[in-house]
C-alpha positions, 0 to 999 in steps of 0.5 A: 173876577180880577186875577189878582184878586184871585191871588190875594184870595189865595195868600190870605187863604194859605196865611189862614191854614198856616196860623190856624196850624200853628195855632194847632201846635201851639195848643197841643205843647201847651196840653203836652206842658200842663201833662208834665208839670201834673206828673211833677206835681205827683212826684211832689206829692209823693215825697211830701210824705216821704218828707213826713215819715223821715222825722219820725223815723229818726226819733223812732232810732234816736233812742236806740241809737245814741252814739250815731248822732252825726248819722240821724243829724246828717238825715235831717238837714238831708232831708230839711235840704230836699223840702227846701229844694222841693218847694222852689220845683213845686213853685214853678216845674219848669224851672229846670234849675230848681227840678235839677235841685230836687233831684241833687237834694234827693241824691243826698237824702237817699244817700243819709238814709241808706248810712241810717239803715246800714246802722239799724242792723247794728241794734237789734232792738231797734229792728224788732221795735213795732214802730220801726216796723210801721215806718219801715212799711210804710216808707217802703211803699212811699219809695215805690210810689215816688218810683212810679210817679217818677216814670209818670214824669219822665215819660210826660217829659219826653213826650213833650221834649219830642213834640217840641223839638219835632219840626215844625213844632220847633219853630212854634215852640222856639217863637213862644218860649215853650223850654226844654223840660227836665228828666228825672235821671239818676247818675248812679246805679246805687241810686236805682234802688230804693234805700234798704228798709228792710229789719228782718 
C-alpha cells in the first residue's frame, strides 16, 4: 500500500476519534443542561404553591389586622412581583436574567413576609385562629420544600458549570453557546432562614 495513504488513512481515523469525542462532550453538557433547567423546574413548582398560600394568608390577617394595610398590600404586589419574575424564568431557565430576577423578587417577598409576621404576634386572635394555624403549616412545609429543591438546583448547576468550563469540555462548550448557568445564592444571612411562622 502506498504510504501516503497510509496517512490519509490515519488523519481521517484521528478526525473520526476526535469528533466522535466532541460529540461525547457535547451530548453529556446537554444531558448536565436538561439536569439543571429540571431541578429549576422543582423550585418552580414549589413557589407556585408558595404563591397560592400567600393570598389566602393575607385575607386570613386582613380581618384582624386592619390598621396594617400598607404590611398586607406591600405582601401582595411582593408577591404578584415574584409570580411575574417566575414565569419569565419558567419560560426559558437559562436565561440568567430572569433566574437573577426570581431570586431579587424572592428577597423582597421574604422580606414583606417576615414584616407580616413580626405583626401577627401583635393579634393574638389572629394567632389562636385554626385557619391561620393551617396556612402557617402549611407554608412552613412549602419554605422547606423550596429549601431543597433549591439545593437540588444548585447542585445540578454546579455540576454543569464545572463540566462546562473543564478542558476540553470548554472548547465544545464555547463552540455550541452551552452558557454559564446561574446559582441560587442568597446575599444575606437573614435570607438563609425560613420566614418566622410560628404563632405559638
Amino acid at each position: 500500500m502506498n504510504p501516503e495513504l497510509w496517512i490519509v488513512i490515519g488523519v481521517a481515523v484521528v478526525v473520526v476519534i476526535f469528533l466522535l469525542y466532541a460529540v461525547g462532550i457535547y451530548n453529556r453538557l446537554v444531558q448536565l443542561r436538561n439536569r439543571w433547567k429540571n431541578a429549576y423546574s422543582q423550585i418552580d413548582v414549589q413557589l407556585k404553591r408558595r404563591y397560592d398560600l400567600i393570598p389566602n394568608l393575607v385575607e386570613t390577617a386582613k380581618g384582624y389586622m386592619k390598621h396594617e394595610r400598607e404590611t398586607l398590600e406591600a405582601v401582595i404586589q411582593a408577591r404578584n412581583q415574584a409570580v411575574a419574575a417566575e414565569e419569565r424564568a419558567a419560560g426559558d431557565p437559562t436565561d440568567r436574567d430572569a433566574v437573577r430576577g426570581v431570586i431579587g423578587a424572592e428577597r423582597v417577598l421574604t422580606g414583606a413576609l417576615g414584616r407580616l409576621f413580626a405583626l401577627v404576634e401583635n393579634y393574638p386572635d389572629l394567632k389562636a385562629n385554626q385557619n391561620m394555624l393551617s396556612l402557617q403549616e402549611e407554608l412552613t412545609s412549602t419554605e422547606n420544600r423550596v429549601a431543597f429543591a433549591r439545593q437540588a438546583y444548585n447542585d445540578a448547576v454546579m455540576n454543569y458549570n464545572t463540566r462546562r468550563e473543564s478542558f476540553p469540555d470548554t472548547i465544545v462548550a464555547g463552540m455550541t453557546g452551552f452558557d454559564e448557568a446561574v446559582l441560587w445564592e442568597l446575599e444575606s444571612p437573614a435570607e438563609r432562614e425560613a420566614p418566622r411562622v410560628s404563632f405559638t
